[in-house]
N, C-alpha and C positions, 0 to 999 in steps of 0.2 A: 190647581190640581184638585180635583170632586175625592170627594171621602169614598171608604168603600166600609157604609156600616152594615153590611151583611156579615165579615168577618170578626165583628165583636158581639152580635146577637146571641150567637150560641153560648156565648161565655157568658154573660149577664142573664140567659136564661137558665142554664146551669148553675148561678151562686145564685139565682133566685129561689130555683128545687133545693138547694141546700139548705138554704137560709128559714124556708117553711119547713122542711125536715127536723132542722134542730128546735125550731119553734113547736112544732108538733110535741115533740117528742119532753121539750123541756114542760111543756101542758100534763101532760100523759104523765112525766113524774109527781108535781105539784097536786093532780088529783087523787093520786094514790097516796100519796102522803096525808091528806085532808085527810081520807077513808079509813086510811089506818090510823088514822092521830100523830104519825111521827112527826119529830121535826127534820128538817132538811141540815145534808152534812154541813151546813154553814153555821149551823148553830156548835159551838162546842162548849164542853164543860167549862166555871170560871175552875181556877188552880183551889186549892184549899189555902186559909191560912197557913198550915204543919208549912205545906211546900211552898210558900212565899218565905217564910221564916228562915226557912234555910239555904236561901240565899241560888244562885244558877247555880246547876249540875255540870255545865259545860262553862269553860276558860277559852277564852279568845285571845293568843298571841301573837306577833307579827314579827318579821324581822325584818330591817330595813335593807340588809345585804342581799339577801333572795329573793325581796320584792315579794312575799307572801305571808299568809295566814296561816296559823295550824292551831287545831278544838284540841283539849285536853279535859280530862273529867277530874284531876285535882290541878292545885295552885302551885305547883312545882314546874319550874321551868324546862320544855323538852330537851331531851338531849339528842342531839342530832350531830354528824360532824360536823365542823366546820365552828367558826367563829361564833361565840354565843353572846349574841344582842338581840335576844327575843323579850319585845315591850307588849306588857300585860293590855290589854284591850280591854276585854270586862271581865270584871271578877265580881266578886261578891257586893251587894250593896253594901253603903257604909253603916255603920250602927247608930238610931238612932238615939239622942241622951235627952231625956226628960228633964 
């Protein structure tokens, strides 16, 4: 049975128009950033010491009966109904002793 690659041509020429489009286009940011002196948004601030110090804003819990996660902003276990076996994930770093 002979191939019929007439019906995959237009597909591989169209992700090729794509594929120089976002090249283009990724060009076109990179030199405007040179121009203006920016950095690009993959650069990000590091944290400060203050906010390492004081340890994550967000608590990671899990319960193993609901097969899920749930974010909390203090160290206080959620209360939700049902059976409470929510295991703390991450908390605060530990403190280090000199």
């Amino acid at each position: 049975m002979a191939g019929r690659p007439w019906i995959y041509r237009s597909d591989k020429r169209r992700k090729e128009e794509v594929r120089k489009a976002q090249r283009e286009a990724k060009r076109r940011r990179r030199l405007e950033r040179a121009a203006s002196g920016r950095s690009g948004p993959e650069v990000e601030e590091l944290p400060t010491a203050d906010a390492q110090a004081q340890g994550p804003s967000e608590y990671v819990w899990f319960s193993p009966i609901r097969n899920r996660t749930l974010t909390t902003s203090t160290a206080s276990r959620p209360v939700i109904d049902g059976p409470d076996d929510w295991i703390l994930l991450s908390g605060p770093p530990p403190l280090a002793t000199p």
